[in-house]
Every structure is written in C-alpha cells, then in structure tokens.
PDB file of N, H, CA, C and O in Angstrom:
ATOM      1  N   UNK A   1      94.807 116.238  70.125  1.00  0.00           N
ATOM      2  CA  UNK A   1      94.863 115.723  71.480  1.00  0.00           C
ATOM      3  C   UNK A   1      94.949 114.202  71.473  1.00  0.00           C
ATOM      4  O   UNK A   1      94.206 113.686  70.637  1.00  0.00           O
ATOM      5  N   UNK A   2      95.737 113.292  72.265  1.00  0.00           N
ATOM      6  H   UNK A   2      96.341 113.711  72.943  1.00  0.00           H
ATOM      7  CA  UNK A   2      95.824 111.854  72.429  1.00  0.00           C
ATOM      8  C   UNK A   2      96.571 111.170  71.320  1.00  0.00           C
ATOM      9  O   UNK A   2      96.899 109.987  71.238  1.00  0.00           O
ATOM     10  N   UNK A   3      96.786 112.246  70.414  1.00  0.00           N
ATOM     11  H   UNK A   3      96.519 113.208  70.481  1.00  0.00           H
ATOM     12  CA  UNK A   3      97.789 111.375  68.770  1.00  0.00           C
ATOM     13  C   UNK A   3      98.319 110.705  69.633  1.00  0.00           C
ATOM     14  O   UNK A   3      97.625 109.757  69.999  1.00  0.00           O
ATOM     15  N   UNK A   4      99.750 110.859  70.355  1.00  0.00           N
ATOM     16  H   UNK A   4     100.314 111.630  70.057  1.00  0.00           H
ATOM     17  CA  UNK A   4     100.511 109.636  70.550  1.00  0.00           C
ATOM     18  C   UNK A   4     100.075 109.027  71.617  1.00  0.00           C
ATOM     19  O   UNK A   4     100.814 108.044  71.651  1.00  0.00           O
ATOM     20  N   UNK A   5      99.136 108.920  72.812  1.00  0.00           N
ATOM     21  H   UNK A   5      98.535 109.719  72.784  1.00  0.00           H
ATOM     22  CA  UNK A   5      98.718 108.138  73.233  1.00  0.00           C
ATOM     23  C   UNK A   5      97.834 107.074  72.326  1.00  0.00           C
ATOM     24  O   UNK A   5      97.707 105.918  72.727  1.00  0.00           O
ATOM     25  N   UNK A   6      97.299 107.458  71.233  1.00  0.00           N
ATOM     26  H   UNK A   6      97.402 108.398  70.907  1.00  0.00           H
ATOM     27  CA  UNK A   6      96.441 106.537  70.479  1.00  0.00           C
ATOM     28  C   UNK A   6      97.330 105.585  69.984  1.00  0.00           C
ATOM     29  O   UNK A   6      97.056 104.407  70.213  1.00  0.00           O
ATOM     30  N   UNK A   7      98.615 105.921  69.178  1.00  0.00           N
ATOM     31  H   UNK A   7      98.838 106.878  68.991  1.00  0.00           H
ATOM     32  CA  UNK A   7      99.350 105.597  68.539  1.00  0.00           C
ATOM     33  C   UNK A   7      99.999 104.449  69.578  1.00  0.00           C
ATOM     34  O   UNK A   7     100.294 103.342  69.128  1.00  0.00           O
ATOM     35  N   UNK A   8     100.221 104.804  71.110  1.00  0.00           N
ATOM     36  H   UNK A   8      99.981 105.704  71.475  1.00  0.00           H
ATOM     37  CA  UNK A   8     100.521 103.489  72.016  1.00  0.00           C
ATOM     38  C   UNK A   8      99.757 102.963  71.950  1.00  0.00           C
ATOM     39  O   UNK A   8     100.213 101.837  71.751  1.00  0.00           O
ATOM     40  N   UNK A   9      98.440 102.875  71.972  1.00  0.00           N
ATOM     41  H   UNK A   9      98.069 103.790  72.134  1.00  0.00           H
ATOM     42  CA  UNK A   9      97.142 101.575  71.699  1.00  0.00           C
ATOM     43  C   UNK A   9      97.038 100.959  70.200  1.00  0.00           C
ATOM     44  O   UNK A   9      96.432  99.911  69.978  1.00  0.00           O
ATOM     45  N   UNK A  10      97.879 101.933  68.911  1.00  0.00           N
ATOM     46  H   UNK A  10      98.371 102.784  69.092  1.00  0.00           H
ATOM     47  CA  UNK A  10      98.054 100.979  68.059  1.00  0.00           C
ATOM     48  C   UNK A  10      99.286 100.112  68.113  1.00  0.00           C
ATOM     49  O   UNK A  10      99.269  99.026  67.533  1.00  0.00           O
ATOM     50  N   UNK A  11     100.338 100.511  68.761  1.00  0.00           N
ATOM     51  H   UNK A  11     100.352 101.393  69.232  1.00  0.00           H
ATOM     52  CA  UNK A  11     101.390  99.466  68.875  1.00  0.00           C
ATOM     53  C   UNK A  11     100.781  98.217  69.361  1.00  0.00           C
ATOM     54  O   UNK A  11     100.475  97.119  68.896  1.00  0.00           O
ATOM     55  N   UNK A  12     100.718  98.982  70.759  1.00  0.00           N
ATOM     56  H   UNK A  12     100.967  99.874  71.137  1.00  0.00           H
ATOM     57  CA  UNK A  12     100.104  97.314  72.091  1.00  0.00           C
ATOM     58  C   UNK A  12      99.146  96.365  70.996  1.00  0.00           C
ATOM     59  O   UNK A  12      99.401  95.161  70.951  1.00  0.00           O
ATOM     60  N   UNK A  13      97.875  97.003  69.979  1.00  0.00           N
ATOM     61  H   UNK A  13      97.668  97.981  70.015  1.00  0.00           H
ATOM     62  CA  UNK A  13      97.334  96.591  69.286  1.00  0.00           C
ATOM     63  C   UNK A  13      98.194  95.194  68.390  1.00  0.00           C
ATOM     64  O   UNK A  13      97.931  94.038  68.721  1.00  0.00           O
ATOM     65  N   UNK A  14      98.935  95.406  67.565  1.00  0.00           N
ATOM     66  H   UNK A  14      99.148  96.345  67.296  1.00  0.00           H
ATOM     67  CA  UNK A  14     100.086  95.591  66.312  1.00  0.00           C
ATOM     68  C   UNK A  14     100.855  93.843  67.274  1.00  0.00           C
ATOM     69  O   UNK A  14     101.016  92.757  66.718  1.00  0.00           O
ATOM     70  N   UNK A  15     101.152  94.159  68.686  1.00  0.00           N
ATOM     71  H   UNK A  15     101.021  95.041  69.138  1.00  0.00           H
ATOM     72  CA  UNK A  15     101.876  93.563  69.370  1.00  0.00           C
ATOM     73  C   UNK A  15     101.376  91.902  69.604  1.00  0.00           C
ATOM     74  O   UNK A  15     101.817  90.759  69.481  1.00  0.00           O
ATOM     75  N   UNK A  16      99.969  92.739  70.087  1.00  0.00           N
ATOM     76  H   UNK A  16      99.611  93.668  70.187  1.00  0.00           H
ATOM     77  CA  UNK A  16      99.556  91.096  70.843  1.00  0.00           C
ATOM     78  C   UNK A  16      97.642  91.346  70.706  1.00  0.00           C
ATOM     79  O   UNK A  16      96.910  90.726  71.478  1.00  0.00           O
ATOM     80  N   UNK A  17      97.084  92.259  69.696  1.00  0.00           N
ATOM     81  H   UNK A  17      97.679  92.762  69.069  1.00  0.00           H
ATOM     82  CA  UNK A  17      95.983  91.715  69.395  1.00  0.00           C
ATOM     83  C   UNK A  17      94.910  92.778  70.009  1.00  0.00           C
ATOM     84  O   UNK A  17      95.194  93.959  70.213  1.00  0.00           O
ATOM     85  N   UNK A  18      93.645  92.199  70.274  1.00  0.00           N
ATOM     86  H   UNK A  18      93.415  91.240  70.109  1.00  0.00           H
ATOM     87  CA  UNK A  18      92.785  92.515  71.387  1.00  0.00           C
ATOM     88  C   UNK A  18      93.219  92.585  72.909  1.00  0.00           C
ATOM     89  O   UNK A  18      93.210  93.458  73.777  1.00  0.00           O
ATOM     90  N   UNK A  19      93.602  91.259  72.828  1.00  0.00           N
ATOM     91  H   UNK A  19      93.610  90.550  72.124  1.00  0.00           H
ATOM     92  CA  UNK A  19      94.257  91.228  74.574  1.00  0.00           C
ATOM     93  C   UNK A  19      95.204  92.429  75.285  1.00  0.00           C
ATOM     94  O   UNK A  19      94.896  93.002  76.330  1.00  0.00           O
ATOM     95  N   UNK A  20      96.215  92.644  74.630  1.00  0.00           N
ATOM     96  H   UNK A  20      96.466  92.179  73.781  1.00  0.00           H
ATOM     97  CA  UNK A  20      97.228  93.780  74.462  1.00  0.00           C
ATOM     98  C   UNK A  20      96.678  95.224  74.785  1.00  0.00           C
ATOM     99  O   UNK A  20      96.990  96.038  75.654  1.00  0.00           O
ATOM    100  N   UNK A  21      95.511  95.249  73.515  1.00  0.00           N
ATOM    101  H   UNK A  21      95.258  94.588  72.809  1.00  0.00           H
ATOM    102  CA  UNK A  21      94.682  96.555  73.551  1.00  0.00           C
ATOM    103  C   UNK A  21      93.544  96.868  75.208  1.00  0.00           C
ATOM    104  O   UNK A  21      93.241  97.942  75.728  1.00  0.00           O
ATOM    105  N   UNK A  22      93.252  95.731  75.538  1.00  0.00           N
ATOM    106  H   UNK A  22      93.498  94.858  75.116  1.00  0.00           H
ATOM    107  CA  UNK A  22      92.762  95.587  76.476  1.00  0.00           C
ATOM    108  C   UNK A  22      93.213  95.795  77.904  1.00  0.00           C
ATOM    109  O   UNK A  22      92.636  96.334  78.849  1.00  0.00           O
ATOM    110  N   UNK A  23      94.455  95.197  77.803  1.00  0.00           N
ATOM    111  H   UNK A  23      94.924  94.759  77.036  1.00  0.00           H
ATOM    112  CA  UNK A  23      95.513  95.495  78.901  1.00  0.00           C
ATOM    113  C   UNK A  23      95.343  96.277  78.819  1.00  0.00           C
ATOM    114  O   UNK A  23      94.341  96.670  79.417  1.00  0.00           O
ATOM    115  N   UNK A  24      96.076  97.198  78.073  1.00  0.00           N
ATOM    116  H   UNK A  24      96.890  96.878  77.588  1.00  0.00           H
ATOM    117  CA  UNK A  24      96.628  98.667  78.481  1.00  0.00           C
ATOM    118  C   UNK A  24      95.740  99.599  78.655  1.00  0.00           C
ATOM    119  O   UNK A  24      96.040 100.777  78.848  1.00  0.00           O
ATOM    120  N   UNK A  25      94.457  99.113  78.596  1.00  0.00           N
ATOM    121  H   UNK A  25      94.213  98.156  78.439  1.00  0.00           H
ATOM    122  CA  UNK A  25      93.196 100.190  79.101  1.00  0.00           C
ATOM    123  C   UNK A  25      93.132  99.850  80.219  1.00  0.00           C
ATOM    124  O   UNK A  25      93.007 100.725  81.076  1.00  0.00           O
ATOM    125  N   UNK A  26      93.195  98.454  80.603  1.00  0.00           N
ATOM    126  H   UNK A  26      93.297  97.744  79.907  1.00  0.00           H
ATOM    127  CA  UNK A  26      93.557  98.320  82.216  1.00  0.00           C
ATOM    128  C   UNK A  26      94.189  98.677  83.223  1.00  0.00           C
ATOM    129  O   UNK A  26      93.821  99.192  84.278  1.00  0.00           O
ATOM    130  N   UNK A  27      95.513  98.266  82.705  1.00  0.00           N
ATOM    131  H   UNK A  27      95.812  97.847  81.848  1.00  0.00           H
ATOM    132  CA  UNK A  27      96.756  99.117  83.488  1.00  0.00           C
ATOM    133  C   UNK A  27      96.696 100.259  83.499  1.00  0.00           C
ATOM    134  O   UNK A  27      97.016 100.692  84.606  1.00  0.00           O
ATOM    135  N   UNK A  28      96.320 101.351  82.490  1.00  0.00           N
ATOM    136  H   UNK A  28      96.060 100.999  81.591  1.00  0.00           H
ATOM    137  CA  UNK A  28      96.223 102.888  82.492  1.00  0.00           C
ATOM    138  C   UNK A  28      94.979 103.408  83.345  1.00  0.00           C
ATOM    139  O   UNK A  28      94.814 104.504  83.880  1.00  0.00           O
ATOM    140  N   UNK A  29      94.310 102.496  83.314  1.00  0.00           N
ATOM    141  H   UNK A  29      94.444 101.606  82.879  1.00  0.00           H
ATOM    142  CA  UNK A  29      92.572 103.133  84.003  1.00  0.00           C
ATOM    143  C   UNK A  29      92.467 103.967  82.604  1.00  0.00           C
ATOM    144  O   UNK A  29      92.628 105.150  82.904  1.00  0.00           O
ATOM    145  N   UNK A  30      92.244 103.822  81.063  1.00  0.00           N
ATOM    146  H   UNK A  30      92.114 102.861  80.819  1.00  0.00           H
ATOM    147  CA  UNK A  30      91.869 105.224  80.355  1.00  0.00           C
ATOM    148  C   UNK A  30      91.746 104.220  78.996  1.00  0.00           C
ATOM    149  O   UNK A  30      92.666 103.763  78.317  1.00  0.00           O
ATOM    150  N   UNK A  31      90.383 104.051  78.851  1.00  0.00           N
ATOM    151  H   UNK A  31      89.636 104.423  79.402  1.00  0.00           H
ATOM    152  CA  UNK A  31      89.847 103.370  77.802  1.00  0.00           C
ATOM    153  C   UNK A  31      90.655 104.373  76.413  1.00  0.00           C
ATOM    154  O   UNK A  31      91.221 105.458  76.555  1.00  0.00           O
ATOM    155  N   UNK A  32      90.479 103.622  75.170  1.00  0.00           N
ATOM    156  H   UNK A  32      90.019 102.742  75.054  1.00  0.00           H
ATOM    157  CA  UNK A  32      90.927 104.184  73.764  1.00  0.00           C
ATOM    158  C   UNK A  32      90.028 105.390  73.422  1.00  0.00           C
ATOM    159  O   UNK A  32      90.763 106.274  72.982  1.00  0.00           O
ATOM    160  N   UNK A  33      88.542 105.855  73.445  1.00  0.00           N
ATOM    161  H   UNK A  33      87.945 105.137  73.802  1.00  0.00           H
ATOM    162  CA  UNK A  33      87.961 106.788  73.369  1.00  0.00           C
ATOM    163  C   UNK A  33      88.388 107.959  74.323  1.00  0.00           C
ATOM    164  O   UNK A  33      88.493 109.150  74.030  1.00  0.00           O
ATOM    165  N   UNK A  34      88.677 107.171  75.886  1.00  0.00           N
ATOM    166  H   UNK A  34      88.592 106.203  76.124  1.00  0.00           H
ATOM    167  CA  UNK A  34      88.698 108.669  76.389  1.00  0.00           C
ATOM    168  C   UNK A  34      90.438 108.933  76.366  1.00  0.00           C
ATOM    169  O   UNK A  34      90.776 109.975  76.929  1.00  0.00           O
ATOM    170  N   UNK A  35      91.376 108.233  75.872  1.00  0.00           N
ATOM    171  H   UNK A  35      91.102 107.387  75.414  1.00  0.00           H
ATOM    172  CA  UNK A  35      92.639 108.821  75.832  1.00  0.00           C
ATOM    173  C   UNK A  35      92.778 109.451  74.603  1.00  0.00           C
ATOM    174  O   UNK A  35      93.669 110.291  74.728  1.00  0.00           O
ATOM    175  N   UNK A  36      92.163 109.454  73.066  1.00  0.00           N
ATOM    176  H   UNK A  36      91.439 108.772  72.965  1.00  0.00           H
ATOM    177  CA  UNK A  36      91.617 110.210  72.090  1.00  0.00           C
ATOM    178  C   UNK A  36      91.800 111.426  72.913  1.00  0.00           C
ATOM    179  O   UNK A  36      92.966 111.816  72.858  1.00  0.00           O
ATOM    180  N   UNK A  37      90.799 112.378  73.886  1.00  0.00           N
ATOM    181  H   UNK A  37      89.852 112.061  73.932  1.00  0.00           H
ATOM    182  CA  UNK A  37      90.328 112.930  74.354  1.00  0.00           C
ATOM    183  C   UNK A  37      91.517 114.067  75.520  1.00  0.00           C
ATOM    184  O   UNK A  37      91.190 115.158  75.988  1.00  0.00           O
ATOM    185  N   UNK A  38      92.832 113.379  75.715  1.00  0.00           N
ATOM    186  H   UNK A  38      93.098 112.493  75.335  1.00  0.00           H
ATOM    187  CA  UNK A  38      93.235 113.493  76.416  1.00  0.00           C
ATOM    188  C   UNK A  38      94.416 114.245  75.938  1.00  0.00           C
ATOM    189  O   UNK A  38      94.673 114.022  74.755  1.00  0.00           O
ATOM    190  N   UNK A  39      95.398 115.283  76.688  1.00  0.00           N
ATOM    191  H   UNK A  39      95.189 115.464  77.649  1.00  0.00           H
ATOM    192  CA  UNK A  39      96.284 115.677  76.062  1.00  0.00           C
ATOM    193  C   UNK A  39      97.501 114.381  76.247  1.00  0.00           C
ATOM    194  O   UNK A  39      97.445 113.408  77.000  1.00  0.00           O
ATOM    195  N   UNK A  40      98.900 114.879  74.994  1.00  0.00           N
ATOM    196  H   UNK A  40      98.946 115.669  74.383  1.00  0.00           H
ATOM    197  CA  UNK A  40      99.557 114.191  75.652  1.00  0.00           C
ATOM    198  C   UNK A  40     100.744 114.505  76.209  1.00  0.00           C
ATOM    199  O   UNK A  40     101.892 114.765  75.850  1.00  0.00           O
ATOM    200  N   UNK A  41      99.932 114.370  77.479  1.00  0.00           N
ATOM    201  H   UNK A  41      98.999 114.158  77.771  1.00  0.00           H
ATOM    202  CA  UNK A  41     101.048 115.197  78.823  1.00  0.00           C
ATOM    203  C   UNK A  41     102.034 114.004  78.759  1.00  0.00           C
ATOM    204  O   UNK A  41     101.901 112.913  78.204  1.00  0.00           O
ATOM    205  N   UNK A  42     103.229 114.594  79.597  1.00  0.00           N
ATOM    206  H   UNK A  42     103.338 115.480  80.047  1.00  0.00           H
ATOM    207  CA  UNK A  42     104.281 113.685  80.157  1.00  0.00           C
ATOM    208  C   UNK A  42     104.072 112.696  81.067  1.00  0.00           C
ATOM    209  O   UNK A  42     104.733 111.665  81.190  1.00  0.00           O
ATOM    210  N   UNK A  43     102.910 113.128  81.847  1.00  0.00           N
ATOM    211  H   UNK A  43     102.373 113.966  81.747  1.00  0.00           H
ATOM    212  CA  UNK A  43     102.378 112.251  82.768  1.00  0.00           C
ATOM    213  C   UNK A  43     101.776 111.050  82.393  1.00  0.00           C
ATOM    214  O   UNK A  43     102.025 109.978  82.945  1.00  0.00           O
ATOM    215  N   UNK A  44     100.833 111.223  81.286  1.00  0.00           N
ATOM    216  H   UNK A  44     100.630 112.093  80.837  1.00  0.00           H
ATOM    217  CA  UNK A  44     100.036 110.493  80.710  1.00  0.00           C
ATOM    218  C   UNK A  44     101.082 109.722  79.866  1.00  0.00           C
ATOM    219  O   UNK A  44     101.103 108.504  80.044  1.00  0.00           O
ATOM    220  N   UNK A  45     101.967 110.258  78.959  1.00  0.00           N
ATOM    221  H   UNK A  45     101.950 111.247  78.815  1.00  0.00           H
ATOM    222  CA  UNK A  45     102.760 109.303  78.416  1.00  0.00           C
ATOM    223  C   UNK A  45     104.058 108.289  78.765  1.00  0.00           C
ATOM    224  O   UNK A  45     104.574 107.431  78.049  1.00  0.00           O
ATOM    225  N   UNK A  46     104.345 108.655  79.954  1.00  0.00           N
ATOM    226  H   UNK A  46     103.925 109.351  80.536  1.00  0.00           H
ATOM    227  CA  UNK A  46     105.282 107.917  80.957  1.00  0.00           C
ATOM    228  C   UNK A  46     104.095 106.344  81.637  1.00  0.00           C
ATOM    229  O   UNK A  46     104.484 105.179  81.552  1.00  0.00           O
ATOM    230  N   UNK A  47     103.048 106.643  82.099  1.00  0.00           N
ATOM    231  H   UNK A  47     102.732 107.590  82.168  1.00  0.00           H
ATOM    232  CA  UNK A  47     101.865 106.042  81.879  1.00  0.00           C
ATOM    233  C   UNK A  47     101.581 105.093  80.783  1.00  0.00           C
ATOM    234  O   UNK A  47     101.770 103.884  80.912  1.00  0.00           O
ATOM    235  N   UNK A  48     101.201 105.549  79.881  1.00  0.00           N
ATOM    236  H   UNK A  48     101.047 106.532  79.777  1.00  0.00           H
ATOM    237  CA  UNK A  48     101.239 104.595  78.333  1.00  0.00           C
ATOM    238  C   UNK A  48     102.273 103.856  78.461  1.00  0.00           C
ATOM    239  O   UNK A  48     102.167 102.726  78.938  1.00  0.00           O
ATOM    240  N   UNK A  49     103.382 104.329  78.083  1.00  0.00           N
ATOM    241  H   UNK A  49     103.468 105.247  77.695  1.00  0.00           H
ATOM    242  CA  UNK A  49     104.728 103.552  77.997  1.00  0.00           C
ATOM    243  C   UNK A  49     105.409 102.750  78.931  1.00  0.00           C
ATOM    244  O   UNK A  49     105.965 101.758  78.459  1.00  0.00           O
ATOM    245  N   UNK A  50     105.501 102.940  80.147  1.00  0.00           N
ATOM    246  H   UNK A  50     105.049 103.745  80.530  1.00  0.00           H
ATOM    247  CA  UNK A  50     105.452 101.969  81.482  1.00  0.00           C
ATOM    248  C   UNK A  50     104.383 100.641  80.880  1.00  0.00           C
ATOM    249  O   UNK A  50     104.900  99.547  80.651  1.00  0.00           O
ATOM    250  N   UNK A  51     103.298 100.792  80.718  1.00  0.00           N
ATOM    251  H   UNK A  51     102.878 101.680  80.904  1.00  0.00           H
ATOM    252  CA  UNK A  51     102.398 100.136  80.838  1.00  0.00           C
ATOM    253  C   UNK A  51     102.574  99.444  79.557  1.00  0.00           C
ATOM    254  O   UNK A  51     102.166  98.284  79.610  1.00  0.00           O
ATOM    255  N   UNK A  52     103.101  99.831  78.309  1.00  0.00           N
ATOM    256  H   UNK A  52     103.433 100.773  78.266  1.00  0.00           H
ATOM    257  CA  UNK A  52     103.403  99.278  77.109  1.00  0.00           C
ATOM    258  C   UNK A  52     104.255  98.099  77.557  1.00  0.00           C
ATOM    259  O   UNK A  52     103.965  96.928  77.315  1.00  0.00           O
ATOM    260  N   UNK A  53     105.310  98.497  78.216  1.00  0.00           N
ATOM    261  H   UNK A  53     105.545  99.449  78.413  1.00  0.00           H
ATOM    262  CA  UNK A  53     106.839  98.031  78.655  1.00  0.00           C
ATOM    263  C   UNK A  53     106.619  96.701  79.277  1.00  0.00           C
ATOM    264  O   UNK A  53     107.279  95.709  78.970  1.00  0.00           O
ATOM    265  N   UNK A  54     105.244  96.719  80.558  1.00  0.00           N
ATOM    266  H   UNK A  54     104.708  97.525  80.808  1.00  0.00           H
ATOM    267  CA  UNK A  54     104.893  95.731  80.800  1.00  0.00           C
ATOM    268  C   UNK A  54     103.934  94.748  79.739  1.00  0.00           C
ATOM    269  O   UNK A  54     104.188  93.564  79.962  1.00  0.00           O
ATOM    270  N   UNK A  55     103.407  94.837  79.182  1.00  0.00           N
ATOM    271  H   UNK A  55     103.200  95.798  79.001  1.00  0.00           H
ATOM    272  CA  UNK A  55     102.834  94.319  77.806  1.00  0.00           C
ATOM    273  C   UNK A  55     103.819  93.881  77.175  1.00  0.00           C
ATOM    274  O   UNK A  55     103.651  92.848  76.527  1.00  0.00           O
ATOM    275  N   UNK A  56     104.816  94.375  77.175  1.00  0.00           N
ATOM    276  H   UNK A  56     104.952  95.215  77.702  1.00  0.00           H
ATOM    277  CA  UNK A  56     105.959  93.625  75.727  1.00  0.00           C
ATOM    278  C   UNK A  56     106.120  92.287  76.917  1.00  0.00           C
ATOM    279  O   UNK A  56     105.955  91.113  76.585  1.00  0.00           O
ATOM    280  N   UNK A  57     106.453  92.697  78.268  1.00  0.00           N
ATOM    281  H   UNK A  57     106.587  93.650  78.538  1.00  0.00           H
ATOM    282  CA  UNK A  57     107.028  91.656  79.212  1.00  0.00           C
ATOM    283  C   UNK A  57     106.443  90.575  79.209  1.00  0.00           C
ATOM    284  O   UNK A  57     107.050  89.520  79.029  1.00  0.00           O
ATOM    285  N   UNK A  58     104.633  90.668  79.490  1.00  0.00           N
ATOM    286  H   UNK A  58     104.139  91.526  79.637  1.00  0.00           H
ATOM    287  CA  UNK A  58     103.990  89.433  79.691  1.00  0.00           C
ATOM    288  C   UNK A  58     103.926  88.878  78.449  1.00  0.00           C
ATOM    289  O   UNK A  58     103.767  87.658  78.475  1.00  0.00           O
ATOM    290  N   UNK A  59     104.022  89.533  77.027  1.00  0.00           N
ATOM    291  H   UNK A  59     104.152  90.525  77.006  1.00  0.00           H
ATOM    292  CA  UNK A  59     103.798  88.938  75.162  1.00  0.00           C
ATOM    293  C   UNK A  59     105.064  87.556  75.675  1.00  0.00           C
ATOM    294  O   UNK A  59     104.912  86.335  75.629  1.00  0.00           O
ATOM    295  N   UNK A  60     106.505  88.534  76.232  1.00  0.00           N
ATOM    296  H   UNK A  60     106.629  89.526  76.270  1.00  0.00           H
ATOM    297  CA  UNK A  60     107.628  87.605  76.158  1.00  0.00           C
ATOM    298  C   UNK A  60     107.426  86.508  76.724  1.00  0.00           C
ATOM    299  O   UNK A  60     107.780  85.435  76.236  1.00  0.00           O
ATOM    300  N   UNK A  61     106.805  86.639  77.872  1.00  0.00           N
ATOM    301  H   UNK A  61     106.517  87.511  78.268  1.00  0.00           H
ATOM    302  CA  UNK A  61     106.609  85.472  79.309  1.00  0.00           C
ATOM    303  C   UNK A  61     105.424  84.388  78.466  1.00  0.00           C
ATOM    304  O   UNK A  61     105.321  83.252  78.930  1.00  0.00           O
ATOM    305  N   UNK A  62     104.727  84.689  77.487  1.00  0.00           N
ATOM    306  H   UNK A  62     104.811  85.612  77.110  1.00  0.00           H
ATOM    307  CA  UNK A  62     103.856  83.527  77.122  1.00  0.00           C
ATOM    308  C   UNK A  62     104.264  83.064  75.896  1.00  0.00           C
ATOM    309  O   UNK A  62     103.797  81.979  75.549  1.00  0.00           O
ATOM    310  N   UNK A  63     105.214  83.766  74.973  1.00  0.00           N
ATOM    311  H   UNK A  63     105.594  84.647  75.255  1.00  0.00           H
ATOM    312  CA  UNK A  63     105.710  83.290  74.273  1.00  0.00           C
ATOM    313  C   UNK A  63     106.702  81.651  74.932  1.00  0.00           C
ATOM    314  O   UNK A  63     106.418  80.462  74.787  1.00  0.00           O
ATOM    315  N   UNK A  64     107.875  82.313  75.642  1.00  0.00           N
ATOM    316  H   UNK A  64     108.106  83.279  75.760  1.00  0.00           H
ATOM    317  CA  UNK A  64     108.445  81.738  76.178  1.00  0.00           C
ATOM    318  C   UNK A  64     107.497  80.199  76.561  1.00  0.00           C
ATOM    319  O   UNK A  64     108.083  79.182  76.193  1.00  0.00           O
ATOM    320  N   UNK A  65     106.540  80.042  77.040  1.00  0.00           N
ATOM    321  H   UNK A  65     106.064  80.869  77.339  1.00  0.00           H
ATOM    322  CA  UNK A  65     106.045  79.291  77.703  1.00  0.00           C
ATOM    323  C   UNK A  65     106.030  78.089  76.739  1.00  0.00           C
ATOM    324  O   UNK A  65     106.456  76.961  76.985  1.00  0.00           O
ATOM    325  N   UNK A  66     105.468  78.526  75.607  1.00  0.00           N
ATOM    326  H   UNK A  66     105.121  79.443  75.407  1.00  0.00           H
ATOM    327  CA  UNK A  66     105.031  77.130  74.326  1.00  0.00           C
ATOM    328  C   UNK A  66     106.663  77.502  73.785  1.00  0.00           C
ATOM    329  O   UNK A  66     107.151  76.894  72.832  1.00  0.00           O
TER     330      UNK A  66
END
C-alpha cells in the first residue's frame, strides 16, 4: 500500500530537500506516514503528481531568482 505514493515523497525529497518533502504533505493534506498507509488509487496519485508538478514549478521559480 502507498509504494508509489512514497516513492513521490522520495522524488519531491531527491528534488529540493526537506522543504519539497514538506510541501507536498501540504499541498496533499497526507503526511509521509499516513500516505505509507494509503492505497495507490488514481485519485490519490493524480494528487501526488499535480502537487509534485507544482514543486518542480516553485524549485524553477527560485532557482531562476539567484
């Protein structure tokens, strides 16, 4: 249950750190323990990945900045 939702919290991880990992418990409402926990529905992973998608966006937008 949650393999590839976990596996989106190791990317976001991989991407941009703590912060990244943090986001995306935000944006999802579904901390890393309880998406473990969770199947991975279509719902839930359209979810992850939306929410990844925006994470790559804001990494770009602060890169960009410096």
């Amino acid at each position: 249950m949650g393999e590839q939702l976990l596996k989106i919290y190791d990317e976001a991880t991989k991407l941009g750190g703590g912060w990244a990992r943090a986001r995306l418990a935000k944006i999802t409402c579904i901390s890393s323990p309880k998406a473990k926990n969770l199947p991975d529905s279509p719902e839930y992973l359209q979810r992850f990945n939306t929410a990844l998608e925006t994470i790559k966006r804001d990494l770009k937008l602060m890169w960009f900045r410096y």
